[in-house]
C-alpha positions in Angstrom: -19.1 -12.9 -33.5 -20.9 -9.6 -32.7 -18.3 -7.5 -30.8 -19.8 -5.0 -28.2 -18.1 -1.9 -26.3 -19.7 0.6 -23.8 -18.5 3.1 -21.3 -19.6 4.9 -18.4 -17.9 8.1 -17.8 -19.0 10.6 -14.6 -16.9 13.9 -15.4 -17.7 17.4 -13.5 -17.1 19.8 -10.6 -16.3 18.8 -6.8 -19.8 18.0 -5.2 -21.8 18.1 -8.6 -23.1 14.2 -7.7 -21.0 11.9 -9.7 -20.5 9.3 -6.7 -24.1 9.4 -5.9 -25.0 9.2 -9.4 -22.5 6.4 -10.2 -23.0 4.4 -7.2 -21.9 3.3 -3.3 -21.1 -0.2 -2.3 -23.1 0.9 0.8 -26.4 1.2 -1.6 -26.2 -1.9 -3.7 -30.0 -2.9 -3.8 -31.7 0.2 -2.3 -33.7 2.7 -3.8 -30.3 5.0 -4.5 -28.1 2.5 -5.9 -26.2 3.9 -8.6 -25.9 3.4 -12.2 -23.2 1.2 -12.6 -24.7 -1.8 -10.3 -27.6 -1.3 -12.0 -25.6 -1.4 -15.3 -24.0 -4.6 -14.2 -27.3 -6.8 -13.0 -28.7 -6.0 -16.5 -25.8 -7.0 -18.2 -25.2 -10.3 -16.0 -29.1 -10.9 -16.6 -28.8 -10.5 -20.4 -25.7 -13.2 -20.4 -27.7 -15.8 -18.1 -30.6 -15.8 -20.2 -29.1 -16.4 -23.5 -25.6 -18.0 -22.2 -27.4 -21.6 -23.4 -27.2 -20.1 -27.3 -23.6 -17.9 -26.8 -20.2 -17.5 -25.5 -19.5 -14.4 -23.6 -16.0 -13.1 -22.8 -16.4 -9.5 -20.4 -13.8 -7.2 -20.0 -14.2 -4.7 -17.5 -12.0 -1.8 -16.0 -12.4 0.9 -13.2 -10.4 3.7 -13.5 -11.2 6.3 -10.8 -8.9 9.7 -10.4 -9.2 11.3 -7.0 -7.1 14.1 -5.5 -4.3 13.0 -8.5 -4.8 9.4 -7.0 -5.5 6.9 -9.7 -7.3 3.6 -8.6 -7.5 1.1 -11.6 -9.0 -2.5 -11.5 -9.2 -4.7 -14.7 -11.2 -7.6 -14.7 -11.0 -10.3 -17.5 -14.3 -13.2 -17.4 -15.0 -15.3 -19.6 -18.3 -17.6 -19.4 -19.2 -20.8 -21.4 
């Protein structure tokens, strides 16, 4: 078993680009999608092509804090 962990953290000042930099629903697939849908194809790529060889179980969560208004999603997949 080879456990793996990453982040993506966007931290700064009102206006400063972390949205834009992180990513829109509204650009998934254009020339300013963000980060984290780009993030995510790779990842989903890297699974499919060696899924024959592995197991993969993905844990993901989306914490975003807004105006003191937190928005959390966690996601639990696992592929065989």
């Amino acid at each position: 078993m080879f456990p793996a962990a990453g982040s993506l953290l966007a931290y700064g000042q009102t206006g400063s680009g972390k949205t834009f930099t992180l990513g829109e629903p509204c650009n998934i697939g254009g020339a300013d999608e963000g980060v984290t849908t780009r993030m995510l194809r790779e990842l989903y790529a890297g699974i499919e092509s060696s899924k024959k060889d592995f197991c993969y179980t993905l844990r993901a969560e989306y914490l975003q804090a807004y105006i003191y208004i937190d928005i959390d999603i966690d996601i639990d997949v696992s592929y065989r």
